[in-house]
KOLLOBA-377303 format. One record per residue (C-alpha): x negated, y negated, z; residue in three letters. Coordinates in steps of 0.02 Angstrom, whole numbers, padded with zeros to 5 digits, always signed. Layout:
N
XYZAla/...
This chain:
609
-18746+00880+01513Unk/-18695+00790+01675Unk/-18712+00603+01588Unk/-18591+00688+01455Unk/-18472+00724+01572Unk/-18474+00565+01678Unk/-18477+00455+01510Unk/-18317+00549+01494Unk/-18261+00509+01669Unk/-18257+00319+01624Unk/-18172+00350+01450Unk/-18028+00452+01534Unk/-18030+00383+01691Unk/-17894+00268+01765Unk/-17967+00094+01756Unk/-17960-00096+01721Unk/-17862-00114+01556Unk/-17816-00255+01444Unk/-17650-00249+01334Unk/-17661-00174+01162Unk/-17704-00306+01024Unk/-17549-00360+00932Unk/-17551-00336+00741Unk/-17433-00494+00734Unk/-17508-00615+00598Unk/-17588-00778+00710Unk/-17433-00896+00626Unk/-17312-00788+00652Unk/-17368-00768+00847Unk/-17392-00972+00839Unk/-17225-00971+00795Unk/-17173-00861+00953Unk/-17254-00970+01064Unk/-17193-01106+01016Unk/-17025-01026+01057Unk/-17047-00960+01197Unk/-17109-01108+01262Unk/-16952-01205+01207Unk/-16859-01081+01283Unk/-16925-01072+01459Unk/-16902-01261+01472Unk/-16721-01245+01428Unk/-16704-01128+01580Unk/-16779-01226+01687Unk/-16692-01376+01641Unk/-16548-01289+01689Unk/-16620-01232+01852Unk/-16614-01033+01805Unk/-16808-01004+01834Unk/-16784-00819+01825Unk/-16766-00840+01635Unk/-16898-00972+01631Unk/-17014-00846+01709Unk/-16950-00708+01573Unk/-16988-00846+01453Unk/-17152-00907+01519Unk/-17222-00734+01544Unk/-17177-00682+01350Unk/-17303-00847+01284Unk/-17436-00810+01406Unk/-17445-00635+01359Unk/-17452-00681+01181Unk/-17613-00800+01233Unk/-17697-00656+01327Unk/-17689-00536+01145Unk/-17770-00691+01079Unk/-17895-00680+01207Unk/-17888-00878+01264Unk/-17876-00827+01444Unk/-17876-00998+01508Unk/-17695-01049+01442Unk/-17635-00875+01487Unk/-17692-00897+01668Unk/-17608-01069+01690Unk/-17465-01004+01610Unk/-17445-00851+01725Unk/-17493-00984+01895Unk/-17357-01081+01837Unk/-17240-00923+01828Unk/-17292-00870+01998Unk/-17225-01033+02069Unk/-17060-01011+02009Unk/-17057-00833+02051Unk/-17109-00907+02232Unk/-16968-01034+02224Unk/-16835-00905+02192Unk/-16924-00781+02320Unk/-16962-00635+02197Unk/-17100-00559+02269Unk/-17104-00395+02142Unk/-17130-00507+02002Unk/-17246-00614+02108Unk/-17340-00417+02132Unk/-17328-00412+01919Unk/-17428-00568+01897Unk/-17556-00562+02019Unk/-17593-00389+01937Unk/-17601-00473+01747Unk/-17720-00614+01828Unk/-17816-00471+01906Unk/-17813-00393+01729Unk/-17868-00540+01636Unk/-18024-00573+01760Unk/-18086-00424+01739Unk/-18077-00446+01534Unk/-18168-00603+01565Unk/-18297-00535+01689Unk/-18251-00638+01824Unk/-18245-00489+01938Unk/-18237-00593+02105Unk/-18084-00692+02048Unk/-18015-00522+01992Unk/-18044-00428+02158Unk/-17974-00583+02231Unk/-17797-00542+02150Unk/-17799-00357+02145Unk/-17816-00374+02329Unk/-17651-00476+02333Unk/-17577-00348+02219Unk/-17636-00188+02327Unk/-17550-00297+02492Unk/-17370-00308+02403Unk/-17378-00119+02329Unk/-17420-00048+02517Unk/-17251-00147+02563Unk/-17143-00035+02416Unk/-17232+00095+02485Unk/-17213+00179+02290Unk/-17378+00282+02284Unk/-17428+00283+02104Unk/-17432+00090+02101Unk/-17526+00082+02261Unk/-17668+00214+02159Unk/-17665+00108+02006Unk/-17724-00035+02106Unk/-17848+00069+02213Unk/-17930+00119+02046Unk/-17920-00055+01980Unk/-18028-00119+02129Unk/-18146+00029+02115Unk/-18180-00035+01944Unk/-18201-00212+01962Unk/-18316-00170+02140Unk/-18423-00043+02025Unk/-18474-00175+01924Unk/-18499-00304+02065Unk/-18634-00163+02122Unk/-18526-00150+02321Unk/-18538+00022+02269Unk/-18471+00076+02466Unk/-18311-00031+02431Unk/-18283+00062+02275Unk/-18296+00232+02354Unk/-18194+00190+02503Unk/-18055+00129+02367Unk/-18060+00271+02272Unk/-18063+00393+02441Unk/-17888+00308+02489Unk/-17818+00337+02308Unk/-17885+00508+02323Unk/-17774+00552+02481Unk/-17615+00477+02399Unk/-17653+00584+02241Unk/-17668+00744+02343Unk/-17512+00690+02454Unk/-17417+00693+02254Unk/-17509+00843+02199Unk/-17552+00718+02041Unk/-17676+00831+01966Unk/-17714+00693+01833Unk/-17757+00579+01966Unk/-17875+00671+02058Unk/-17968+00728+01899Unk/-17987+00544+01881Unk/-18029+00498+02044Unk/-18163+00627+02048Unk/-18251+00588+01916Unk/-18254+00404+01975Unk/-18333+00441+02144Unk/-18464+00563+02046Unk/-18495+00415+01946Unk/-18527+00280+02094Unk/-18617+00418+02207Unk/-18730+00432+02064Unk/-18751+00223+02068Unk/-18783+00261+02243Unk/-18938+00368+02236Unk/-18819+00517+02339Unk/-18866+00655+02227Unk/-18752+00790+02334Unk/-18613+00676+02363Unk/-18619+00657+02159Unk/-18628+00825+02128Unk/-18500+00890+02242Unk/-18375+00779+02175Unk/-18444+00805+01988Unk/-18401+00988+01995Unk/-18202+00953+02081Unk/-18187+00852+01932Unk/-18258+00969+01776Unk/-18159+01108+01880Unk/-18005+00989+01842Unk/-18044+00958+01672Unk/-18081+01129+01608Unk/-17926+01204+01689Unk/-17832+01058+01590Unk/-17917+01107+01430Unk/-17878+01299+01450Unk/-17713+01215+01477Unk/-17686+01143+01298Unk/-17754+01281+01224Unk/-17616+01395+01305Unk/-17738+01500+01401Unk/-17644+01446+01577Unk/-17464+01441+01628Unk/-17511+01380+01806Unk/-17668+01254+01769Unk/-17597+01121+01878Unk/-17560+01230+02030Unk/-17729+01337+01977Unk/-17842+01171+01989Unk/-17778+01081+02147Unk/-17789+01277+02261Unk/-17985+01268+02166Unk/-18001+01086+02240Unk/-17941+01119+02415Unk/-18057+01280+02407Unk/-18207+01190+02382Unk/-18169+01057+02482Unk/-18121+01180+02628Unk/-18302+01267+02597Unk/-18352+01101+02630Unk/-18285+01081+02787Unk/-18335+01246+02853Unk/-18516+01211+02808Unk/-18511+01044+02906Unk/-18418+01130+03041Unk/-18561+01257+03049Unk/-18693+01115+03069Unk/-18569+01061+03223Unk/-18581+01232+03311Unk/-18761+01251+03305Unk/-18795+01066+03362Unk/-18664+01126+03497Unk/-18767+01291+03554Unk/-18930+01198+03532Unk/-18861+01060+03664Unk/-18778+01195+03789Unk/-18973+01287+03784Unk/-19040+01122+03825Unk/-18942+01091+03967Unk/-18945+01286+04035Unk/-19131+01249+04032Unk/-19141+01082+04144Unk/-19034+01174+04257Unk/-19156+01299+04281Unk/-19297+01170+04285Unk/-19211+01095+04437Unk/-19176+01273+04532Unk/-19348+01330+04508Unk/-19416+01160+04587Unk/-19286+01170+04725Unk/-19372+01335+04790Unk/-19556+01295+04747Unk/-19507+01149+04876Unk/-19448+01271+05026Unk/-19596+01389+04994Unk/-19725+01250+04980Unk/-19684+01171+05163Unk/-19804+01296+05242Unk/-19928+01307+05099Unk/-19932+01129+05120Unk/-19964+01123+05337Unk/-20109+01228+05288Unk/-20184+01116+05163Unk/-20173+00982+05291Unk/-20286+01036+05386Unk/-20397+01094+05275Unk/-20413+00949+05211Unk/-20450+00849+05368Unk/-20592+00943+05383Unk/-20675+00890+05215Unk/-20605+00701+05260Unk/-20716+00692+05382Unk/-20853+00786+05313Unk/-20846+00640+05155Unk/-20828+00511+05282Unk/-21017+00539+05338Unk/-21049+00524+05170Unk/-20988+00362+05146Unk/-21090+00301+05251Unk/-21250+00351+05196Unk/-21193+00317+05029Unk/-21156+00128+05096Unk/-21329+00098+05165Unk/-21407+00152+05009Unk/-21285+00038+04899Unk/-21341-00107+05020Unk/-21530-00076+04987Unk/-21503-00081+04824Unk/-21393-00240+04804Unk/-21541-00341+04890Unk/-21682-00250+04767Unk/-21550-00323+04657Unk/-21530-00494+04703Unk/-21701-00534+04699Unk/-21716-00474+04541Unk/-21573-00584+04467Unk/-21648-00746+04560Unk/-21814-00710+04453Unk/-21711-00706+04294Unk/-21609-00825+04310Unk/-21792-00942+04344Unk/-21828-00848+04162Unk/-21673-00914+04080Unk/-21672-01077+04138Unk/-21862-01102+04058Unk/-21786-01035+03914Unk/-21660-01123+03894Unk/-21743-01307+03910Unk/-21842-01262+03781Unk/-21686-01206+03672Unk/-21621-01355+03678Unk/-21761-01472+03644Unk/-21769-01359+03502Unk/-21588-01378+03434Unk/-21588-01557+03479Unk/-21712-01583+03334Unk/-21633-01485+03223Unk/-21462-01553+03250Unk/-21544-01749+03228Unk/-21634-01667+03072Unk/-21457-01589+03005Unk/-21375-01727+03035Unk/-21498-01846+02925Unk/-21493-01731+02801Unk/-21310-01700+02778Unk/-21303-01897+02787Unk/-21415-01910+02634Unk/-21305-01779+02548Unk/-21132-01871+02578Unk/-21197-02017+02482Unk/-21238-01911+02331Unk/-21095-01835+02332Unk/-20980-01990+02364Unk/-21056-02028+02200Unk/-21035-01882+02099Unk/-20848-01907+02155Unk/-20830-02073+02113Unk/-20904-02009+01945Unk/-20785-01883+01928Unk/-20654-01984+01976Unk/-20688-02119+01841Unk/-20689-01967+01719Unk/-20533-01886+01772Unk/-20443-02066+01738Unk/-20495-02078+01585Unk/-20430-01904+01547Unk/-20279-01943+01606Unk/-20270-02114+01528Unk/-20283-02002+01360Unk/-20169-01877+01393Unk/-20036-02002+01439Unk/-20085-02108+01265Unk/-20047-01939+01169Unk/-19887-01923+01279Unk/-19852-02101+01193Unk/-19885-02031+01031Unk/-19783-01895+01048Unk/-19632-01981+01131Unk/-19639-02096+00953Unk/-19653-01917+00868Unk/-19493-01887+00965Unk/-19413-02078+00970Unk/-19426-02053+00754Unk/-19326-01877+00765Unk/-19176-01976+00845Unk/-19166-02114+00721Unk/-19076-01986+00616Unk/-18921-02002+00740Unk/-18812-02105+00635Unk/-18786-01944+00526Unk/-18775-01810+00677Unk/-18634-01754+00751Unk/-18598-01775+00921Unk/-18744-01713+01030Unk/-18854-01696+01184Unk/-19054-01665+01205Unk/-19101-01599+01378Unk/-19305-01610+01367Unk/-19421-01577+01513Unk/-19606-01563+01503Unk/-19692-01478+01624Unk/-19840-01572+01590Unk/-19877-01768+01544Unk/-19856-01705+01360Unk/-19767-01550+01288Unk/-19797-01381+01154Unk/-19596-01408+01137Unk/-19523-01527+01028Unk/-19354-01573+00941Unk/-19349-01647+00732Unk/-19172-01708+00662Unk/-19153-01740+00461Unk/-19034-01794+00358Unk/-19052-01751+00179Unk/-18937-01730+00031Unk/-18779-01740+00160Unk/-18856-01603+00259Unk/-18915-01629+00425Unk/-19064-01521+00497Unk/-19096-01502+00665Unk/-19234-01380+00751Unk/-19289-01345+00918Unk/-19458-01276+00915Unk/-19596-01203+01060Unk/-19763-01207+01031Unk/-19886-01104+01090Unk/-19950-01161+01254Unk/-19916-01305+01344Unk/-19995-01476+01392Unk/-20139-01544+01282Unk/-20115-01380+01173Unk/-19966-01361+01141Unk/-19952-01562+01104Unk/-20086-01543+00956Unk/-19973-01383+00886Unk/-19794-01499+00893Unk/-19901-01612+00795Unk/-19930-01483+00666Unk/-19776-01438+00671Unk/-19686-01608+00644Unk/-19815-01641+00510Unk/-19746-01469+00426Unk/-19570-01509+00457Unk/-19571-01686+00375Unk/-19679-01599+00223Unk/-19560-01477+00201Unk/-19396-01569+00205Unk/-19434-01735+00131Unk/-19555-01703-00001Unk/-19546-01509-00048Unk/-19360-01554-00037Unk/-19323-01398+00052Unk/-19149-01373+00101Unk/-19119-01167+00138Unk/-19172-01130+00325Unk/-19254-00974+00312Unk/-19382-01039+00144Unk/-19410-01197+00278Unk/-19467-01061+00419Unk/-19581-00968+00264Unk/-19662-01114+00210Unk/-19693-01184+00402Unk/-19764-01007+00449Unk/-19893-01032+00273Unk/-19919-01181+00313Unk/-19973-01129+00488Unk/-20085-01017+00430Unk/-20170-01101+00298Unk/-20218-01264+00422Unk/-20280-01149+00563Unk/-20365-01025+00454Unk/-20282-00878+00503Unk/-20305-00745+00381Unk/-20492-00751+00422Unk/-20506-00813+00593Unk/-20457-00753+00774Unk/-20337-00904+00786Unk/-20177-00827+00844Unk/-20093-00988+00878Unk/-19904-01032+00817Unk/-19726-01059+00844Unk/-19536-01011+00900Unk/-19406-01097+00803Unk/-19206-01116+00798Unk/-19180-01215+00622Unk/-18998-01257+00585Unk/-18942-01339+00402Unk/-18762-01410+00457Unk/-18658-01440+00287Unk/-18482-01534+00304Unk/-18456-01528+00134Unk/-18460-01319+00130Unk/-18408-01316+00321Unk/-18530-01204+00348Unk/-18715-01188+00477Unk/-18857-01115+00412Unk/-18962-01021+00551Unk/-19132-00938+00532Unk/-19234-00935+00679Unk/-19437-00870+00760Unk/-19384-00786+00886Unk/-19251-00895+00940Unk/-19052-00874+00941Unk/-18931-00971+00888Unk/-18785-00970+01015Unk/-18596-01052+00944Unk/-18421-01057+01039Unk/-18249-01032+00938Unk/-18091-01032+01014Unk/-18155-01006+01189Unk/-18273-00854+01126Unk/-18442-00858+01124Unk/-18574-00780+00990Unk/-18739-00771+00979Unk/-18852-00737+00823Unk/-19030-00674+00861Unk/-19190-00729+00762Unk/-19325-00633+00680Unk/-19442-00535+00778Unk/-19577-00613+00762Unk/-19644-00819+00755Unk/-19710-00942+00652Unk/-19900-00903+00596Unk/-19988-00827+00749Unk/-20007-00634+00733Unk/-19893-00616+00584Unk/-20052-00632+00478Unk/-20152-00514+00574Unk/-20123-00403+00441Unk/-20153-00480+00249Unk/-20042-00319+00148Unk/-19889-00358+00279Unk/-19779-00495+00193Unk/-19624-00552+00304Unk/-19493-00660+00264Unk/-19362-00745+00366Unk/-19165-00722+00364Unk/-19031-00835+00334Unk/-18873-00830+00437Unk/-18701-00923+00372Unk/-18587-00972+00512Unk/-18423-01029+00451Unk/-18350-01217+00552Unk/-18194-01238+00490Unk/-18130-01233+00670Unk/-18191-01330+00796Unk/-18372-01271+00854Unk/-18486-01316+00990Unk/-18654-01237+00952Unk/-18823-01224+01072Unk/-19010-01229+01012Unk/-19174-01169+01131Unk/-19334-01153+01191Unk/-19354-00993+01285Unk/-19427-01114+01439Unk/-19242-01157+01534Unk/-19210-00963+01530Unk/-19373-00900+01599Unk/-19388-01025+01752Unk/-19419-00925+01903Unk/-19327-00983+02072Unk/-19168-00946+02153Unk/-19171-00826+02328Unk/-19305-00671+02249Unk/-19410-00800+02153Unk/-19331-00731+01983Unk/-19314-00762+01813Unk/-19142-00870+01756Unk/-19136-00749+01606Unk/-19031-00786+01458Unk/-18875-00697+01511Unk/-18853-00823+01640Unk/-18882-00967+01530Unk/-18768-00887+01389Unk/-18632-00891+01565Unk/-18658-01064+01595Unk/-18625-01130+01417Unk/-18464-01035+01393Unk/-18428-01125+01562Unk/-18480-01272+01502Unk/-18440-01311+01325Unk/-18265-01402+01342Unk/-18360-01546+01450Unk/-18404-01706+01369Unk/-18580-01685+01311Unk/-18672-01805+01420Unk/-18573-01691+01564Unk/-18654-01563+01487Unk/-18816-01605+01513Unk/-18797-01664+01685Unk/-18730-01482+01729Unk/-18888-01418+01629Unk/-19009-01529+01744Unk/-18916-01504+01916Unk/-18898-01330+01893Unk/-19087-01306+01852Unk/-19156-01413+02011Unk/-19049-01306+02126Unk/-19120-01135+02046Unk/-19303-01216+02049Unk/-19308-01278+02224Unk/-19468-01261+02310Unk/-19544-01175+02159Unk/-19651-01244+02024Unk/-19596-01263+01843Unk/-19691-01157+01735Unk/-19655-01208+01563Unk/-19574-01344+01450Unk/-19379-01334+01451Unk/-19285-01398+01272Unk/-19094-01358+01251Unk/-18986-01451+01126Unk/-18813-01452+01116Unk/-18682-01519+00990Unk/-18502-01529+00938Unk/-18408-01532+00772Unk/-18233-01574+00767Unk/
């Protein structure tokens, strides 16, 4: 029930908010723009930049409801410097807020904390209260999902006060239920609580409200709040008191302490006189003793030298022969280990010749498979324009890229093997093989029958219906038609990842890979799916191996993950491609650093105009 009612915290609450979406058709807002545009040149050709602003604020909101953020911000920095040059700070305040805004649609939440903060400096100036809260709660938000869950809470404490100071019932509700929300982030279970039942206190008064059952709800719900939070403060009062009386015992005691050893001292002086001379009596008394005892001690230390003269004579006769002893057993050692340093200077120089030639094969299959590779780019008089970032952990890979052009179609796949090294080398062999099969011969030209017939294919050369061979493959095949302006997608666990208009989508593949332990079971028949992406925009699309994504490094020795990598190519995707790829490569030896990489990295990236 509680997740209920904080779930309907957030969908109440007072938060981050975009502006509505316009039902304007797109030409007839292209048309707007346009004027608007025209129009706040005009005004600033004739030096009013108060109606340029008016102007220039009109086309960037009309770029935010199309969600292209980047021409919106630009357009709203350039109305902040006129608004600067005419010294209008409240419309200044307006479009920081409407940056702040549009941040925090794009998930930039830094850049958007940056500007509510600017915003939340120029309200306190107005000193208008209900601004000042809308801004509190905006920073709560965008600090909630930045995870500096104390900023939030202090935010939302501040906007609290102001609430209470307006008797803004609305407010509070809302501000409640936030704090509920974060203490619950936090872990503070009676923090969360306390403030969970202010807020459900709010909102059922408000619903006995609409259904007529109170007259007074407002008035009823903020004497309710103080209540509670009075109890509150009488409870931690309480606490005070006793920590009080428990100090004020403490201190009666030491004082008694001190009192009682202030008389023990007078009444001791002539205990004490007493004791003195008792004790002189038994000083001298143990002096006698002492002496006796000393005489003894000194008979005994010469019994004692004697006896360590004689066995130290012992040891010494010992010890001679000891090391005549280990003398012959260190020359002996030494011989020996002599003898077995030669034999094993040439077991390594055996092993070493071996390992050489090992390597000296590995790197000839690493030529073989860079031809493999060198004959997939001959095909780049058809492609569009494109990049291949490809980094082997090893001398040779289990990823590999294959281009085609067939029938004015151009195929292009990014596929991971399973394994790496030697073998996942000999599986991108198999899988080339299949791929050229497929495509050129079979004539193949639908990318979900190429994925069937690969996964068969797979099966039937490794025998996997009937053997324990669980070996295959994760693909991203795309069939790129100009003629139909349209991709095909159908991937093995791969996605497909495409950016229009500054958004970016991603289509997931199958659940499961290219032979391996789909054919664990022979009555289980699986096909894969075809997905139609339309390009009659301009498009830049991504293909994968999962190997960029799951690189561990960074400050915790973590996984890159794919959400990151998603981040980076929206970030990305306007730069020329080569750019591209340099950002791909830079970005990867800075998260890698001092750690190793663990498998082979494949992105590809292309454009179509």
């Amino acid at each position: 029930m509680k997740k209920i009612y904080l779930i309907y915290v957030i969908i109440l609450g007072i938060s981050v908010s975009s502006f509505a979406q316009n039902t304007i058709p797109k030409s007839s807002q292209d048309s707007l723009y346009t004027k608007y545009m025209t129009l706040a040149q005009e005004q600033e050709n004739r030096g009013d930049k108060k109606e340029a602003t008016r102007f220039l604020n009109e086309a960037a909101t009309l770029k935010w409801e199309e969600k292209k953020y980047t021409q919106a911000i630009e357009l709203f920095k350039k109305s902040i410097k006129l608004n600067s040059d005419i010294g209008n700070e409240s419309g200044i305040m307006m479009l920081h807020n409407n940056l702040g805004l549009i941040y925090a649609d794009m998930r930039a939440y830094e850049q958007s904390l940056f500007y509510f903060k600017l915003t939340l400096n120029t309200r306190r100036k107005t000193k208008n209260k209900s601004l000042i809260i809308s801004t509190l709660v905006n920073i709560s938000v965008v600090t909630n999902n930045l995870a500096r869950y104390q900023e939030s809470v202090d935010a939302l404490e501040e906007a609290l006060g102001l609430a209470r100071e307006m008797s803004d019932a609305t407010q509070m509700r809302a501000c409640y239920g936030m704090l509920a929300e974060t203490y619950e982030k936090m872990g503070n279970q009676d923090r969360m609580l306390h403030y969970f039942n202010l807020y459900r206190t709010f909102h059922e008064v408000e619903l006995k409200n609409k259904e007529g059952k109170y007259k007074e709800t407002t008035e009823k719900a903020l004497l309710e709040a103080r209540i509670a939070e009075t109890e509150k403060k009488y409870k931690e009062l309480e606490l005070e008191k006793k920590e009080l009386e428990l100090k004020q015992k403490e201190k009666t005691i030491k004082a008694t302490n001190q009192k009682v050893n202030q008389l023990a001292g007078k009444y001791n002086k002539q205990e004490l006189a007493l004791q003195v001379l008792t004790k002189d009596s038994e000083l001298k008394e143990q002096e006698f003793r002492l002496k006796e005892l000393q005489n003894q001690a000194k008979q005994a230390e010469q019994k004692t030298q004697i006896a360590i003269e004689q066995k130290t004579r012992n040891i010494l006769i010992a010890s001679s022969i000891f090391l005549a002893l280990l003398a012959g057993l260190v020359f002996y050692s030494y011989w020996d280990k002599r003898k077995t340093n030669k034999k094993l200077e040439s077991q390594n120089e055996e092993i070493l010749s071996q390992q050489t030639q090992i390597v000296a094969s590995i790197k000839y299959a690493s030529r073989i498979q860079n031809a493999m590779l060198s004959k997939a780019q001959l095909a780049d008089v058809n492609l569009p324009e494109h990049f291949i970032f490809f980094r082997p952990r090893d001398i040779v890979s289990g990823d590999f890229y294959w281009f085609a052009s067939k029938q004015d179609k151009i195929i292009m796949a990014a596929v991971d093997c399973t394994g790496h090294g030697v073998p996942g080398a000999f599986m991108s062999m198999v899988g080339d093989s299949l791929l050229s099969q497929i495509v050129h011969d079979k004539e193949i030209l639908e990318a979900d029958k190429i994925l069937d017939e690969m996964s068969q294919g797979v099966n039937t050369i490794l025998n996997q219906s009937t053997s324990e061979n669980r070996d295959g493959m994760d693909v991203a095949l795309i069939i790129i038609d100009q003629q139909k302006k349209e991709i095909q997608f159908a991937g093995a666990h791969s996605p497909f990842i495409y950016i229009q208009d500054e958004q970016i989508f991603e289509i997931k593949g199958d659940k499961f890979g290219i032979g391996g332990n789909m054919w664990r079971k022979k009555d289980v028949k699986r096909n894969f799916q075809k997905h139609i992406v339309k390009i009659d925009k301009p498009t830049t699309f991504y293909i994968f191996s999962d190997g960029y994504q799951d690189q561990f490094g960074g400050e915790n020795n973590k996984k890159f993950m794919s959400k990151n990598l998603r981040k980076m190519l929206l970030e990305i995707h306007t730069e020329e491609l080569e750019e591209q790829k340099e950002r791909l490569a830079q970005r990867l030896d800075e998260w890698i650093q001092d750690c190793q990489q663990v498998d082979d990295i494949l992105v590809i990236g292309g454009k179509i105009k």
